[in-house]
C-alpha positions in Angstrom: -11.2 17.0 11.4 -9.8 16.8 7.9 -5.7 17.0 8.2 -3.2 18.6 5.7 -0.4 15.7 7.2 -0.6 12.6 9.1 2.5 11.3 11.5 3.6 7.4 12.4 0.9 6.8 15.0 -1.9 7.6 12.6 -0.3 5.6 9.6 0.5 2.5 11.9 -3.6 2.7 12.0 -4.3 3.3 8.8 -2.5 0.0 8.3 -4.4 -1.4 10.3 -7.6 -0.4 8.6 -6.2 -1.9 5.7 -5.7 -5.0 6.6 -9.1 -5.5 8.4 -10.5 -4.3 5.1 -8.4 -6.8 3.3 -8.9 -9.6 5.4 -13.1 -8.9 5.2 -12.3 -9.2 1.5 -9.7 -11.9 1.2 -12.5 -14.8 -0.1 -13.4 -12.5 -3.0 -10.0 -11.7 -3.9 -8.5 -15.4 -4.1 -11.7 -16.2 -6.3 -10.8 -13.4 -8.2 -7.1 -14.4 -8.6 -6.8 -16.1 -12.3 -3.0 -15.0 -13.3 -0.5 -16.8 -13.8 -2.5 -19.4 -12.7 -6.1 -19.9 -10.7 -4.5 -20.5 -7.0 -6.9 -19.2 -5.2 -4.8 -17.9 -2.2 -3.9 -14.5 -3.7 -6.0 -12.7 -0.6 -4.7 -14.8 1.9 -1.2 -14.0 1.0 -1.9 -10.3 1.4 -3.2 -10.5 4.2 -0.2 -12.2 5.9 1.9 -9.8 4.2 0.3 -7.1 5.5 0.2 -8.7 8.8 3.5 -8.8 9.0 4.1 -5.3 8.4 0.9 -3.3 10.7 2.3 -5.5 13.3 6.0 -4.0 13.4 4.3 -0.7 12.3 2.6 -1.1 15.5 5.2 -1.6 17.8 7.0 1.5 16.2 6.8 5.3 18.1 8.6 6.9 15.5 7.8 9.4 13.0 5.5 8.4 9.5 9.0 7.6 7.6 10.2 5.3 10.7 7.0 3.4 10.7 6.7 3.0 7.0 10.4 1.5 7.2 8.7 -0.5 9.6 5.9 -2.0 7.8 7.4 -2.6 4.4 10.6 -4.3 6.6 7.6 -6.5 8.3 6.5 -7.3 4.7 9.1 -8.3 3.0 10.1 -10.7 5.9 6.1 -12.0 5.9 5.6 -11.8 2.0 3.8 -14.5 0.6 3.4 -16.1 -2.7 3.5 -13.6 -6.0 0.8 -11.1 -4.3 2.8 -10.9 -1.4 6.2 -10.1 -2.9 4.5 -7.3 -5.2 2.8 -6.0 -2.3 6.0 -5.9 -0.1 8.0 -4.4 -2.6 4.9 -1.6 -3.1 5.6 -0.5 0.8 9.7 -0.9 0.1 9.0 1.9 -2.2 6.8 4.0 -0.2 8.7 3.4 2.8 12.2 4.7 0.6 9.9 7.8 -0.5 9.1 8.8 3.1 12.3 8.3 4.7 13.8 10.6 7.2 10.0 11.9 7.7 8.2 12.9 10.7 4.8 13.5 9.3 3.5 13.1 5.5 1.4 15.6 3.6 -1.0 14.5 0.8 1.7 15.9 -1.7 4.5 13.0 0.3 1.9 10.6 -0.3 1.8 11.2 -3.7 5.2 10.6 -4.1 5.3 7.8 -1.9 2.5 5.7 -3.9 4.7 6.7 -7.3 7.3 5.5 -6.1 5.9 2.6 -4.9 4.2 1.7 -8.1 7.8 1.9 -9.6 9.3 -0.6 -7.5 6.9 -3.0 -7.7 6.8 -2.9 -11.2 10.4 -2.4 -11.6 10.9 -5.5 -9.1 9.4 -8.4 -11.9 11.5 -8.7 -14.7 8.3 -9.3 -17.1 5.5 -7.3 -15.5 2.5 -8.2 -16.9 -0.5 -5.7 -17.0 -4.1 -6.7 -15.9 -2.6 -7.6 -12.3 -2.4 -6.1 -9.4 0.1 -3.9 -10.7 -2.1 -2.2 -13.0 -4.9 -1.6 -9.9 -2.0 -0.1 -8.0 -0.7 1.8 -10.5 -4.3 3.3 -12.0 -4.9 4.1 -8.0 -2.1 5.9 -7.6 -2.9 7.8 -10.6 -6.5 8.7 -10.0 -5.6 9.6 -6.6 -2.6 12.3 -8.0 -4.7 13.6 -10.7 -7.6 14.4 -8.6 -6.0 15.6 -5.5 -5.4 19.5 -5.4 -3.2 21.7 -2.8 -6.5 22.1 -0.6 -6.8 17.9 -0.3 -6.8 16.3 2.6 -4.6 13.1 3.5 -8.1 11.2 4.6 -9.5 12.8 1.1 -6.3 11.1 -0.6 -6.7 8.0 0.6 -10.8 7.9 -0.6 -9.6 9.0 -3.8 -6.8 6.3 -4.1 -9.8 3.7 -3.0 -12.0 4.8 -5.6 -9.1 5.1 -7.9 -7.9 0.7 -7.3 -12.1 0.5 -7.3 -12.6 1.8 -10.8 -9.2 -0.1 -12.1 
């Protein structure tokens, strides 16, 4: 069943989809990883980023809000290496945006992902486009300009995949 608005339990597992993606695409992304320099570890350090943060999402009952404050608190304590800082500071921004919330609509997450673009740019004193700041920031956009009032939160999400697929 397509839902209008998600709550913490089923964003705790949507993080947790995330990060099983991530980790079945961690070799591509740290060959993919060329700026600033060609380290190669750029998926790996997502991947314990975001470790860090489904894990405390999962211990957390709470409402959406609770459990994003969760994750992103996870994240910036795990954050590693430049990926991992900009990915942190994404969640500190979504988690900010959905604060105080028991369940998210698609228009929250909209917000959320906005708002989360903006801290992790505004987090780098010389952001540099052509990172994963611009796949962020194109997803978020994609996803908010082809979402409508009758979108669903699982629809939101496919179009903010496409959306960092096509960036």
């Amino acid at each position: 069943m397509l839902q209008s608005a998600i709550g913490g339990a089923e964003f705790s597992a949507l993080l947790a989809g995330g990060l099983a993606s991530l980790k079945a695409s961690a070799d591509e992304i740290n060959e993919l990883n060329v700026f600033p320099i060609p380290d190669g570890d750029t998926g790996d350090n997502m991947v314990s980023t975001l470790s860090g943060g489904a894990k405390l999402a999962k211990s957390c009952s709470g409402g959406v809000g609770e459990v994003a404050e969760h994750a992103a608190r996870g994240m910036v304590l795990g954050a590693r290496g430049n990926s991992g800082v900009i990915l942190s500071q994404m969640f500190a921004g979504i988690a900010a945006s959905l604060s105080g919330k028991t369940s998210a609509s698609v228009h929250d997450f909209i917000a959320a992902f906005d708002a989360g673009v903006k801290q992790a740019y505004a987090s780098l004193s010389d952001p540099v486009e052509g990172t994963m700041l611009t796949v962020m920031r194109l997803a978020a956009d994609y996803a908010r300009e082809n979402s409508n009032e009758n979108t669903s939160v699982e629809e939101y999400f496919k179009l903010y995949e496409e959306g960092a697929s096509r960036a």
